[in-house]
N, C-alpha and C positions, 0 to 999 in steps of 0.2 A: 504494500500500500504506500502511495505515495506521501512524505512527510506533512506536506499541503494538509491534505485529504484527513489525513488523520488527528491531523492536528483542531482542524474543524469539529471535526466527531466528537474527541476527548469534551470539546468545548460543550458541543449540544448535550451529551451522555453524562457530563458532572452538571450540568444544571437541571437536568432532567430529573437525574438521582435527587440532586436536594429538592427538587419540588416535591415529588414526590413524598418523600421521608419530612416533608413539613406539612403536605396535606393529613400523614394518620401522625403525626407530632402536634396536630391544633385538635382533631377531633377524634382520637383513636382512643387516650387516656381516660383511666375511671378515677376521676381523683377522689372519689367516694370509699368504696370500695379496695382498688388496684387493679393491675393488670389491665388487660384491652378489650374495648369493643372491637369488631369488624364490620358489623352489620352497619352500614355506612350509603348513602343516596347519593346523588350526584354530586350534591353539593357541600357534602360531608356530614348533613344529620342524620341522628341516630332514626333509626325503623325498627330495631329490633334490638332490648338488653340484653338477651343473654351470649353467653360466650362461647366461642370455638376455643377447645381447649389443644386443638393442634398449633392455633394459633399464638396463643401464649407461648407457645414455645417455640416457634417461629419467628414473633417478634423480639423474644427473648434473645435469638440469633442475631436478626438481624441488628436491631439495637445495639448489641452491644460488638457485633462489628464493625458498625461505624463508628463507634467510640472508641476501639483497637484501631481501626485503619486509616480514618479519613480524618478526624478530630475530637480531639478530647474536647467533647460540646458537654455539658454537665446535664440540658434535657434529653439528651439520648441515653445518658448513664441513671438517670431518675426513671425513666421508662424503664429499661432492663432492669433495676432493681425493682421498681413495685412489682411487673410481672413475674419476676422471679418468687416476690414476695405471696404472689395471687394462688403461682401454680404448687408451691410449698405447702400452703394454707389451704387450700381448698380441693386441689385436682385431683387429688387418688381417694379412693376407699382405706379401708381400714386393713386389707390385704396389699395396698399398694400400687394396686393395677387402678389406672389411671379413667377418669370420665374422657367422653368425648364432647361433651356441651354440660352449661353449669349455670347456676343465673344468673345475675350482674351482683348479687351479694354471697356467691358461690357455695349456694344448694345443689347436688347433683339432680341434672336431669336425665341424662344418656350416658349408657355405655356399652362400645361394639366392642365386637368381638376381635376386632383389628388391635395393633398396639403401634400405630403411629402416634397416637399420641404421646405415647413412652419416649420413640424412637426422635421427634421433634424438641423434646424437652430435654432428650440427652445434647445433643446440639449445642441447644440453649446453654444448659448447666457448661459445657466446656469452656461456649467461646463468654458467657461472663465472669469465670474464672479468670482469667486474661485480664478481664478488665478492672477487675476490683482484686483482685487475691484472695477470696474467701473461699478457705481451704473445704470448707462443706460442700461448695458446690461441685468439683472433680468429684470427688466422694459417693453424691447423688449419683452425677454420673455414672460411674464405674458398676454403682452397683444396679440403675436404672438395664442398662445394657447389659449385665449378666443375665439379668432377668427376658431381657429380650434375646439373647441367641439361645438362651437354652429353649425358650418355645421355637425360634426359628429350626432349632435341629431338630425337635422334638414336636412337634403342632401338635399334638394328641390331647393338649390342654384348651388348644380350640375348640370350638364346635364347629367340625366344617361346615362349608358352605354347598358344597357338595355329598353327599351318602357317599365317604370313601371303598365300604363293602361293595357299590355297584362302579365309580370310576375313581380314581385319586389323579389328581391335579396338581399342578402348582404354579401358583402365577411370580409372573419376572419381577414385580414391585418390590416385594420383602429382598431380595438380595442385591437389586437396583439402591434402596434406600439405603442399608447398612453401609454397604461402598460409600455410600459419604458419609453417613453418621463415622465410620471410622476415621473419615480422610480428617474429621472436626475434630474427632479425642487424641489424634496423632499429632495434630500441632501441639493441645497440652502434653500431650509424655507419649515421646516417639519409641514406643517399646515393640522389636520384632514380632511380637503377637499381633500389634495390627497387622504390619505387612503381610504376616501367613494368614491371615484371616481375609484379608484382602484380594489374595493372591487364591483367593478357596474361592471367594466370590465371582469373581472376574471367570475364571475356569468355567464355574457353573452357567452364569450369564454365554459366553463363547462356547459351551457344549452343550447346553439344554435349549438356549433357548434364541440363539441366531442362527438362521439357515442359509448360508451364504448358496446354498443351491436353490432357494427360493428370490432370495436376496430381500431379507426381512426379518428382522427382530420379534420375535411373536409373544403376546403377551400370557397366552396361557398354553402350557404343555402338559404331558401325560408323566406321572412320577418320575420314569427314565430317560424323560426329553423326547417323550415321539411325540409328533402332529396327533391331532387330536380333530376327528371329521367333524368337526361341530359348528354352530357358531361361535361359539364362546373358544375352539381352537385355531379358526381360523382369523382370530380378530390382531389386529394390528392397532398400536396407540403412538402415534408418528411421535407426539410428542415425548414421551413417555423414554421412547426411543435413543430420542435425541438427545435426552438429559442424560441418559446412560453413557452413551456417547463421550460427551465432553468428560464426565468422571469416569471414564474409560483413558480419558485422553490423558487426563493432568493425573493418571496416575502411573501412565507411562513414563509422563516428563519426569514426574518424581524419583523414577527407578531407573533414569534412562536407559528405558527397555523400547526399541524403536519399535520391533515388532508389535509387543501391545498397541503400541497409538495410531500405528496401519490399519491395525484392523478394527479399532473404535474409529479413525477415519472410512471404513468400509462401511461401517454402521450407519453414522453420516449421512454418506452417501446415497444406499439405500433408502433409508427413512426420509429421506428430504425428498425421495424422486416419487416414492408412494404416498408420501403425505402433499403434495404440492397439489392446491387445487388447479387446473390445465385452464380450465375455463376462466373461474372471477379469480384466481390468487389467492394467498394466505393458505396454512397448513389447517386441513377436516382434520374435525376430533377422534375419529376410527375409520377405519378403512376395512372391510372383507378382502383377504388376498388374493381369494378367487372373482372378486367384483360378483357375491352375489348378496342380498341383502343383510346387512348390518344388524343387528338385536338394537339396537342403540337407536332410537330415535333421533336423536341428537347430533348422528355422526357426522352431517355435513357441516355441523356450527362450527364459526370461527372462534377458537378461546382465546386470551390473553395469552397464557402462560405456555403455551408449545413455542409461539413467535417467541417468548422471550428468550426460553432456553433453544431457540433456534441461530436468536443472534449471533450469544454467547459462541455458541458448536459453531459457527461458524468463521467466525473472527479466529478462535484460537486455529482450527484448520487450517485458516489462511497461515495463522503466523508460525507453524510447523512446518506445514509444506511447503509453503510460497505459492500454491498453485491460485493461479487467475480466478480459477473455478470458483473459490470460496470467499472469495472479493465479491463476483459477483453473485452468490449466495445471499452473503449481508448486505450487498446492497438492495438487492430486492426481497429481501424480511424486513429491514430498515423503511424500505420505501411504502409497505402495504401497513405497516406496525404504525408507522408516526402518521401515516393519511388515516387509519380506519380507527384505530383502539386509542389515539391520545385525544386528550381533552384540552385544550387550552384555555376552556375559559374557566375550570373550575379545578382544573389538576389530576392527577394521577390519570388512569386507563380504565377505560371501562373495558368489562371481561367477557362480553359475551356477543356475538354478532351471528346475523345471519348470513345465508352460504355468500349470498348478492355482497355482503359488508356493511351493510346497512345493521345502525344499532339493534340489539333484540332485546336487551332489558340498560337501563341504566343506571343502574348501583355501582358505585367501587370498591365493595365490600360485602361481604357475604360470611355465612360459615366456613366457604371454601375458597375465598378469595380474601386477601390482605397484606402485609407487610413485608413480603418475603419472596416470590418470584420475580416481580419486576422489578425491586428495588437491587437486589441479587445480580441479578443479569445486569445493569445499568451497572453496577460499582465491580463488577468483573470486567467486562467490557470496558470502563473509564480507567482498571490498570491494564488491558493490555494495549489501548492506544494509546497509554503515556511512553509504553518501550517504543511504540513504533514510531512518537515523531521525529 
């Protein structure tokens, strides 16, 4: 990328970031209570109190990344502490496994059977370690994530989602997510257990569940990695994909192990060619491999969050490879992302469009949307165009 060029970008992509990260810094905070709303309108009022409890620990990341990376702001470091504070106090049962939603004076409402919300709050707990030194929080950590591989080796404490007696499954998210929750406790204490832990996941992701003879990252497999005739085997999540991808990438760069990061650029690659709508632009939310109807009603929707981590994927490709290809990748995610999903006149992105691009709901903020994809992608992106100018 030309220094020019780049030097532009860095400019748009850190102002972005702070708009952003000032739109949920005026209306995100429960100064009642603690911790975050999400449930947020266009204009940043509240619709809805109660809390995403992935999100607190999501914003818990993110917060206090920017307080690690960008500037010791003391409102970003007040936000990570209350949330910290919110999800201590209130977000687990008395066994420790975690809610998934809680009310703004944090009563348990919900709790799945998933353990993202575990796996979001480990995160959290690392990178505000970092930020303040409070030796409890590693601690939570360490032990939050024991608790989470032993169900991941072991799921029998689930209730599947499927009658494992008639099919057993297993979908690419749980070893997808871990890959980064480890990449986040490895900067606190770089102990060889991540790496083999890492190095288990990666295998699994490249042997179960990428078919480079199909040329597609599949989201659900059969226990020993076969195709599965299904809908639900044949489904593809581009985005999903693509997020792998890049933490496929940067844990190549970590190991300089080129081969790795080939073949998460092969990922890439594929996912971007099957997720790319031909017709209006911007990446559909699932795709059928065989093109034939989708389970998902949804799947032609435009979301936020595959563009963002689509950026990301492809900026760093470029700045691996050097190849023109991935220039022109981010330019045209760049180009459909800032005309269709930014908002200028009220801040942040809204998350959800239809196939045309045209808005389909305008909240910026939900259960399932808030602090943590787009601001992520914006402040990874704003350092890799600072090497490049």
């Amino acid at each position: 990328m030309e220094k020019e060029k780049a030097k532009k970008l860095h400019g748009l992509y850190n102002k972005t970031l702070h708009d952003v990260i000032a739109f949920w810094s005026k209306h995100a905070p429960d100064n009642e209570y603690g911790g975050i709303f999400t449930c947020l309108d266009r204009e940043g009022a509240l619709y809805n109190t109660d809390k995403s409890v992935w999100f607190q620990g999501r914003a818990l990341w993110m917060f206090s990344r920017m307080y690690n990376t960008v500037e010791k702001r003391e409102e970003w470091l007040e936000t990570a502490k209350s949330t910290y504070e919110f999800l201590n106090k209130y977000c687990s049962d008395e066994t420790g496994k975690m809610y998934f939603t809680v009310t703004c004076d944090g009563k348990p409402l919900q709790k799945r059977r998933y353990i993202f919300s575990e796996i979001f709050a480990i995160s959290g707990f690392a990178e505000y370690y970092k930020a303040t030194g409070d030796k409890a929080a590693p601690e939570k950590a360490k032990t939050l994530f024991q608790k989470v591989l032993t169900i991941y080796r072991d799921p029998a404490g689930i209730t599947p989602k499927i009658d494992p007696n008639t099919r057993t499954t297993k979908n690419h998210s749980l070893p997808m997510i871990l890959l980064s929750t480890i990449q986040n406790l490895r900067e606190t204490e770089p102990e060889p257990f991540y790496d083999d832990l890492a190095s288990e996941l990666i295998n699994t992701i490249f042997q179960d569940f990428y078919k480079p003879e199909y040329k597609a990252l599949f989201e659900n497999v059969g226990i020993n990695g076969e195709r599965l005739d299904s809908p639900q085997g044949r489904l593809i999540n581009p985005g999903h994909a693509i997020e792998t991808a890049w933490f496929i990438m940067r844990e190549g760069l970590y190991r300089g192990d080129k081969e790795m990061t080939e073949k998460a650029v092969d990922i890439l690659d594929c996912s971007l060619e099957i997720g790319w709508d031909k017709e209006f632009g911007g990446l559909l939310y699932f795709v059928d491999i065989e093109n034939r109807p989708p389970e998902q009603l949804e799947w032609d929707m435009k979301l936020w969050w595959p563009h963002t981590e689509a950026l990301y994927a492809a900026l760093l490709a470029h700045a691996i490879t050097g190849e023109e290809k991935y220039e022109k990748w981010f330019d045209k995610i760049h180009d459909y992302s800032f005309t269709h999903f930014a908002d200028p006149e009220f801040g942040e992105w809204y998350g959800y469009l239809h196939r045309d691009g045209t808005v389909s709901n305008t909240l910026k903020g939900s259960m399932w949307k808030g602090p943590f994809h787009l601001p992520r992608a914006l402040l990874l992106c704003t350092q890799e165009l600072a090497t490049q100018q």
